[in-house]
LUMFIKOL-83130 format. One record per residue (C-alpha): residue number from 1; x, y, z. Coordinates in nm, 2 decimals. Each point is the difference from the previous one (the first is absolute). Example, Ala and Ser with C-alpha at 12.3 -4.5 7.8 and 13.67 -1.06 7.14 Angstrom:
REM LUMFIKOL-83130
(1; (1.23; -0.45; 0.78))
(2; (0.14; 0.34; -0.07))
***
This chain:
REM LUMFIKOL-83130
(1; (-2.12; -2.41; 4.67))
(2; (0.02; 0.06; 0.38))
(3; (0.27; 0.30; 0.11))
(4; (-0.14; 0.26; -0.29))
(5; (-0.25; 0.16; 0.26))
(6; (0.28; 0.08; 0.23))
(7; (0.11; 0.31; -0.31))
(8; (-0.37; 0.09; -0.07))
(9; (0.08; 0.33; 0.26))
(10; (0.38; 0.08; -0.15))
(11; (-0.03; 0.30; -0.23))
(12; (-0.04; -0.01; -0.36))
(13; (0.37; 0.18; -0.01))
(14; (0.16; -0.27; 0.18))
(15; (-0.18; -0.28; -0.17))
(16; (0.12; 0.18; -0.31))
(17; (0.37; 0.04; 0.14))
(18; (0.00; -0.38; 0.05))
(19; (-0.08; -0.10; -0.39))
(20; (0.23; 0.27; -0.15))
(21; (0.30; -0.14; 0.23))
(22; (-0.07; -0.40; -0.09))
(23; (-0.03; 0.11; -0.42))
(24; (0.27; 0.27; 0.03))
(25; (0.27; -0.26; -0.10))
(26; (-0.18; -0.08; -0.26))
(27; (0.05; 0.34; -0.17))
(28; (0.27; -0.04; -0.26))
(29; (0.11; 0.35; -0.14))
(30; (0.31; -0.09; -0.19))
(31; (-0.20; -0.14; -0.28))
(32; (-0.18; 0.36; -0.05))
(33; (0.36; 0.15; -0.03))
(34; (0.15; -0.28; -0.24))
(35; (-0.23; 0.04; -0.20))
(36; (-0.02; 0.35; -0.06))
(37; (0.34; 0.03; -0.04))
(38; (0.01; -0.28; -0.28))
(39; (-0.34; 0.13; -0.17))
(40; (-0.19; 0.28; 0.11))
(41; (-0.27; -0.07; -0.18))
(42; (-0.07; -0.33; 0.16))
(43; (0.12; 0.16; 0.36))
(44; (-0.28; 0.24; -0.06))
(45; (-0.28; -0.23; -0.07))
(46; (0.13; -0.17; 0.33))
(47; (-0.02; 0.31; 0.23))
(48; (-0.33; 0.13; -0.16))
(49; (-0.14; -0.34; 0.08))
(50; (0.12; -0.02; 0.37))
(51; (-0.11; 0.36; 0.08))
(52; (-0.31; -0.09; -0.15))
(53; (-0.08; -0.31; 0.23))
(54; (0.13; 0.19; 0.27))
(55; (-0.17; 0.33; -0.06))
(56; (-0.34; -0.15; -0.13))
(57; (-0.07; -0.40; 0.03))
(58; (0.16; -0.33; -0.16))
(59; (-0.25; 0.01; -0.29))
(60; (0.09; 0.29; -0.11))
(61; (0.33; 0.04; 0.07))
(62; (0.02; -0.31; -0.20))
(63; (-0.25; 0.13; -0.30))
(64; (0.20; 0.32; -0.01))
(65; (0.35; -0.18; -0.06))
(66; (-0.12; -0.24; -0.30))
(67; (-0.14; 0.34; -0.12))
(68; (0.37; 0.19; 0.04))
(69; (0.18; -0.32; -0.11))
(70; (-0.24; 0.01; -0.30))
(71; (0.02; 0.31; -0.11))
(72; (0.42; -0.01; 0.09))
(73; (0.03; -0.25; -0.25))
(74; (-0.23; 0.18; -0.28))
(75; (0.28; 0.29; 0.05))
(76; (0.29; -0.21; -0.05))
(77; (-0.13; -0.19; -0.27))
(78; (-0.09; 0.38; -0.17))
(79; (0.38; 0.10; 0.10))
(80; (0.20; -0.31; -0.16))
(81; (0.36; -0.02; -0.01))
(82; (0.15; 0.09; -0.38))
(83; (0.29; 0.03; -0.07))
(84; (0.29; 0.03; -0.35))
(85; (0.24; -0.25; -0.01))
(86; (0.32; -0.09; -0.16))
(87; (0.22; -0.30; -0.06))
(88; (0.27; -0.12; 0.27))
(89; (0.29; -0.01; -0.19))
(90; (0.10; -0.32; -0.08))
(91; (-0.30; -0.17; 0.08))
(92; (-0.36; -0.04; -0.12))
(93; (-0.18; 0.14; 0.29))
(94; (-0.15; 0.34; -0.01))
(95; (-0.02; 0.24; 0.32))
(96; (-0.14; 0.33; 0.12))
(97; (0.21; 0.24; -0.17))
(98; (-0.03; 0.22; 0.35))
(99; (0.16; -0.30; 0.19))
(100; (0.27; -0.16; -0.23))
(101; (0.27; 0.11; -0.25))
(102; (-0.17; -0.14; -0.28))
(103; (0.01; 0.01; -0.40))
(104; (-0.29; 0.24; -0.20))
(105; (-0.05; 0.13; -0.36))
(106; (-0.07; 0.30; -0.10))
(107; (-0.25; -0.04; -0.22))
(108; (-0.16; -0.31; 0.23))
(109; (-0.21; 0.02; 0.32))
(110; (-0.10; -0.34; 0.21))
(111; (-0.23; 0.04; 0.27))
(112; (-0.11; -0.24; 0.25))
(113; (-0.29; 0.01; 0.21))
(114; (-0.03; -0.17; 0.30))
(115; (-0.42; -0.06; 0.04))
(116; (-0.28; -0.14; -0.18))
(117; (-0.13; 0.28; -0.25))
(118; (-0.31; 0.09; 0.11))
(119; (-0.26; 0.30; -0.05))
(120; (0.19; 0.09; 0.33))
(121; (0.31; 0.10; -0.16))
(122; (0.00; -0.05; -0.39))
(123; (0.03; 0.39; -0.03))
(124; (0.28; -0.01; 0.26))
(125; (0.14; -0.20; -0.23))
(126; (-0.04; 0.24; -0.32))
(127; (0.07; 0.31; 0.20))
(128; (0.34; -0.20; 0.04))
(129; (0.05; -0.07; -0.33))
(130; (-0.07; 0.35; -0.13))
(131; (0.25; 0.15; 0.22))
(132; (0.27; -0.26; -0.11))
(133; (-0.09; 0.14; -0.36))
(134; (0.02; 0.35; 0.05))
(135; (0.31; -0.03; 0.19))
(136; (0.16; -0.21; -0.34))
(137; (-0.08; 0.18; -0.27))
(138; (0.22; -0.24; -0.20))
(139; (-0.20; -0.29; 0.10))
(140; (-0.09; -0.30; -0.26))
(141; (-0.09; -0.28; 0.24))
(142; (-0.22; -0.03; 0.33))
(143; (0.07; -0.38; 0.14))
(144; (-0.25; -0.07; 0.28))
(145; (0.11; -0.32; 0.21))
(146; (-0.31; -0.15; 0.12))
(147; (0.20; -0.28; 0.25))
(148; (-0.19; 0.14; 0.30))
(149; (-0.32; 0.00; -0.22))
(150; (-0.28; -0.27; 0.08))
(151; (-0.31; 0.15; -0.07))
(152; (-0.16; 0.28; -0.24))
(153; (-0.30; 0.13; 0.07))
(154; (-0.25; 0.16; -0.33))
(155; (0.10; 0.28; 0.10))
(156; (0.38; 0.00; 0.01))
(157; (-0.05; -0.20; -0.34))
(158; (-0.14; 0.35; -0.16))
(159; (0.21; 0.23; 0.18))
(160; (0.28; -0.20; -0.13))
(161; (-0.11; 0.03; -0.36))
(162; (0.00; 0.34; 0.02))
(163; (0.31; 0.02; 0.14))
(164; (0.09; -0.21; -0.36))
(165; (-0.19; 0.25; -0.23))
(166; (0.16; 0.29; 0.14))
(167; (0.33; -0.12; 0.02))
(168; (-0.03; -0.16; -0.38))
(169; (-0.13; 0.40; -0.09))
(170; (0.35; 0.08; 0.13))
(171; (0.21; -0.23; -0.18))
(172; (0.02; -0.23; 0.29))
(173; (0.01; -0.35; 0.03))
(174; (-0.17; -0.20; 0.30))
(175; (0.14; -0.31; 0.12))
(176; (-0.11; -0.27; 0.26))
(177; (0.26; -0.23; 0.18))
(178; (-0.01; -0.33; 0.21))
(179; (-0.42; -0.01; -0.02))
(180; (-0.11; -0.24; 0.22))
(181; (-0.21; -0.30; -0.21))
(182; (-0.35; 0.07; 0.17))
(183; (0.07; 0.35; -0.05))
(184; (0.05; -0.05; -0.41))
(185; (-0.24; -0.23; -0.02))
(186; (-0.25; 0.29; 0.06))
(187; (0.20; 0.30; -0.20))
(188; (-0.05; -0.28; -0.26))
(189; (-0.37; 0.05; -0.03))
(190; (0.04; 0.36; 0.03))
(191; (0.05; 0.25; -0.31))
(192; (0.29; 0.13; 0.19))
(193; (0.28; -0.29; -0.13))
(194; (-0.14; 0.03; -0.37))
(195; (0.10; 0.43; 0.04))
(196; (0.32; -0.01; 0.18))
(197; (0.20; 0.23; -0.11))
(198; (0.28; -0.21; 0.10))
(199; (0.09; -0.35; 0.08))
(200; (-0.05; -0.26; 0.26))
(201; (0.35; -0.11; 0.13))
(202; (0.05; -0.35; 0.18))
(203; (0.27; 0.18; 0.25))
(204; (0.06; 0.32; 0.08))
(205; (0.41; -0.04; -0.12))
(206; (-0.19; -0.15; -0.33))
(207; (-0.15; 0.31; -0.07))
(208; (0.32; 0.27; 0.05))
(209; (0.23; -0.20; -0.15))
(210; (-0.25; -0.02; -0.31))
(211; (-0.07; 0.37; 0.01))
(212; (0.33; 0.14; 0.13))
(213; (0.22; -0.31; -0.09))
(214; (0.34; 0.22; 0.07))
(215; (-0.05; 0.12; 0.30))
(216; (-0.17; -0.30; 0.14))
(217; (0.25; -0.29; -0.10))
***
């Protein structure tokens, strides 16, 4: 109220100095590097954000990370994680065939997918599954486990059926595992349950022992 006359002649530079010197504790880099290093794809929507309130203003700095962390999460969703697995011998559980020593068939495939099927990444999803067939020519059986699976979208639902139809124009039988009940309760007012190729298996072990009961015991 009373002594802030006495700095009205120091120099902008030194008044500057003063502030950057009392907040420079407050400026926490380790975060920035933690992050990046656990998930580059949130680290960057954290640098892009600080360069852009330091660079431009807080308002947008701040507008232009929601925008990168938005547009982030539309690619991941776009890119999910899918992978084949087998049975753990001796046990029930089914892993990423990349990561464990694990039981398959032949003439079986089970895929998991780890995201909501959306109009994001249903085609991911059948470019998978077309690969996976061209790679088994002896193939009877495609076994989607839909554990991970809380939500489809309209248009996951068609891609989906066609997915079924051309797989049934092969010979090929599509199966669903371990659907969650909201989940179902929708696929049951669809046309897709009614034209599945295949059938709808209470447990993923349910289904390979019932298609492939001697290797899966």
């Amino acid at each position: 109220l009373y002594l802030t006359g006495l700095f009205k002649e120091l120099p902008l530079a030194i008044l500057a100095a003063t502030i950057m010197v009392s907040i420079w504790k407050l400026v926490d880099f380790k975060p920035f590097i933690e992050t990046w290093r656990y998930s580059k794809a949130d680290g960057l929507a954290m640098w892009v954000t600080f360069f852009g309130v330091v660079c431009i203003d807080i308002s947008t700095g701040l507008i232009i990370g929601i925008i990168s962390t938005f547009i982030l999460l539309l690619w991941r969703i776009s890119r999910p994680h899918i992978a084949v697995i087998g049975l753990v011998e001796g046990t029930q559980h089914f892993r990423n065939i990349s990561r464990h020593e694990v039981l398959t068939s032949t003439n079986i495939v089970s895929i998991r997918i780890d995201e909501n099927l959306t109009f994001l990444n249903a085609n991911t999803l059948k470019e998978f599954v077309i690969f996976e067939v061209s790679q088994h020519p002896e193939l009877h059986h495609v076994v989607i486990n839909c554990s991970s699976i809380s939500n489809i979208d309209a248009s996951a639902l068609e891609t989906l059926e066609e997915i079924n139809n051309e797989l049934k124009n092969l010979k090929i039988q599509m199966h669903f595992t371990e659907i969650k009940g909201p989940v179902m309760d929708r696929l049951k007012q669809s046309n897709l349950i009614n034209e599945l190729s295949g059938t709808v298996y209470l447990t993923h072990y349910q289904a390979m022992h019932a298609l492939d009961a001697q290797t899966f015991r």
